[in-house]
C-alpha positions in Angstrom: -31.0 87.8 56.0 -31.5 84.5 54.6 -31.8 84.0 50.9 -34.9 82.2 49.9 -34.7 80.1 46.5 -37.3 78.4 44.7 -37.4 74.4 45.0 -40.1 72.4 42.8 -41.9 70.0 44.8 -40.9 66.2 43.2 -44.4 64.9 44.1 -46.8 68.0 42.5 -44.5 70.4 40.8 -45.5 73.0 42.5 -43.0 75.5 42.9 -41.9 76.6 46.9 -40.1 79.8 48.2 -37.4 78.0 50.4 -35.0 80.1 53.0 -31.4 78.8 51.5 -30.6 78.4 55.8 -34.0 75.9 55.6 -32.9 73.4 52.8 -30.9 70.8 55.5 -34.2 71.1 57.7 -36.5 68.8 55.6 -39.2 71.7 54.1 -42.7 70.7 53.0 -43.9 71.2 49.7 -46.7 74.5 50.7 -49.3 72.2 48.2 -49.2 68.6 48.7 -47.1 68.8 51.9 -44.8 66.3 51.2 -40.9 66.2 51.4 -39.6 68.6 49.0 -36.3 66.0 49.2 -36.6 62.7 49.6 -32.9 61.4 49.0 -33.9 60.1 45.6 -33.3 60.6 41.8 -37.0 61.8 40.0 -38.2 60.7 36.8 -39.5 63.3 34.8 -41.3 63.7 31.4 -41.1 66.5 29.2 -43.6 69.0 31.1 -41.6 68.0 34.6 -38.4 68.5 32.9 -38.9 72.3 32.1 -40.3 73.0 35.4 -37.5 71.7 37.3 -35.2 73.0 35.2 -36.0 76.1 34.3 -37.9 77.1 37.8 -35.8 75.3 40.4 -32.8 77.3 41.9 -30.7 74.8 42.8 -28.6 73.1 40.1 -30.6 70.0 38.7 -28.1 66.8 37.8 -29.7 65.0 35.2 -28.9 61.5 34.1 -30.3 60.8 30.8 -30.7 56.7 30.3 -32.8 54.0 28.6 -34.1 50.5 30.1 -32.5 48.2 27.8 -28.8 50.1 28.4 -27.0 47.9 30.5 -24.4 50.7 31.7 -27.4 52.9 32.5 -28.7 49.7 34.4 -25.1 49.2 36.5 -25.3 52.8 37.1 -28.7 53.2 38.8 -27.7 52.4 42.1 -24.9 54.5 42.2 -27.0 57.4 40.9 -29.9 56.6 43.9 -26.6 56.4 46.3 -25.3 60.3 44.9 -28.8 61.3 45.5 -28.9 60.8 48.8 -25.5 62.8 49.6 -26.2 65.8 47.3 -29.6 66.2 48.0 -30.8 69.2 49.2 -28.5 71.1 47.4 -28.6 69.5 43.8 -32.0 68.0 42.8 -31.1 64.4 40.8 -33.3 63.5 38.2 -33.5 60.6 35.3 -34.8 61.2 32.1 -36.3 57.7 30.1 -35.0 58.8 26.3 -37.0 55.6 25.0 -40.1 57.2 26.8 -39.5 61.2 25.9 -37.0 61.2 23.2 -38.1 64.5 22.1 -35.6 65.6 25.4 -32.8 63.6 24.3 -33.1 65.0 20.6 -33.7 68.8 22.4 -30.2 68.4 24.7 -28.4 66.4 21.5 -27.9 63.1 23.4 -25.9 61.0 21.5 -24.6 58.3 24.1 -26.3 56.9 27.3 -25.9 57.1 30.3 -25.3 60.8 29.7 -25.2 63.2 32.8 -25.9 66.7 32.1 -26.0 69.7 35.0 -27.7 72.6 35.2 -27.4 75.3 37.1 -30.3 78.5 36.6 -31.8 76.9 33.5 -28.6 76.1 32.1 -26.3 73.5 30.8 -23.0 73.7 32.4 -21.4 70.4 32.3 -22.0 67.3 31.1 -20.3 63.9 31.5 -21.1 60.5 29.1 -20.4 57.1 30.5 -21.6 55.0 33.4 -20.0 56.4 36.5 -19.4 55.4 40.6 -21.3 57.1 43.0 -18.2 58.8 44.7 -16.9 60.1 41.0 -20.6 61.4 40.4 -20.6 63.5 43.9 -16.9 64.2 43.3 -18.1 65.4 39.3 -20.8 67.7 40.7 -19.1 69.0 43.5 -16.0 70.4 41.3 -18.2 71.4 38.4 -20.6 73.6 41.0 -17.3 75.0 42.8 -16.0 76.4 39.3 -19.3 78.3 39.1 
């Protein structure tokens, strides 16, 4: 028997009962229908933030960042490009701190870019400091395999 996790939709937040087996097969959000992946890195506000992280069951990468950081900047694409290759088994998210500091002050941020992950609601590792795409996938990867 497959297990079936719950995956928040990107697009509506709703959250979905996803067969673990269908996660590589593209699934629709059951609400809005649209790609419950899309091979991209979400922004999320405060309400957003809570729902994917404390609802979704797969860990949730988050990068925490600001506009006028220039390593947050340098970073971006690399983040978009880790995205892509983790997704659908880590959702990638950003988090704005200029535009909802009250999360940066809730998860003590004290540097940007800052990556924090989560795995069922929880913080498990995080990592300070612009990084490469490949040393972002290989980060996840070996933080997720000690767990």
């Amino acid at each position: 028997m497959t297990e079936a996790l719950h995956i928040v939709c990107p697009h509506c937040h709703t959250t979905n009962r996803v067969k673990s087996a269908d996660l590589v097969s593209a699934p629709d959000c059951g609400g809005c229908h649209q790609p419950l992946f899309t091979g991209h890195p979400l922004a999320l506000d405060e309400t957003g933030f809570d729902r994917h992280i404390g609802r979704s069951q797969i860990p949730v990468l988050v990068d925490f960042w600001a506009p006028w950081c220039g390593p947050c900047r340098m970073m971006a694409p690399a983040y978009e490009k880790a995205a892509a290759r983790l997704e659908p088994h880590v959702r990638l998210a950003k988090v704005d701190t200029e535009a909802v500091p009250a999360l940066g002050a809730r998860y003590n941020i004290r540097s940007i870019p800052t990556l924090a992950l989560f795995v069922n609601g929880r913080e498990v590792a995080r990592q300070p400091g612009a990084m490469g795409e490949a040393d972002i996938v290989r980060w996840v990867q070996s933080h997720l395999a000690r767990g």
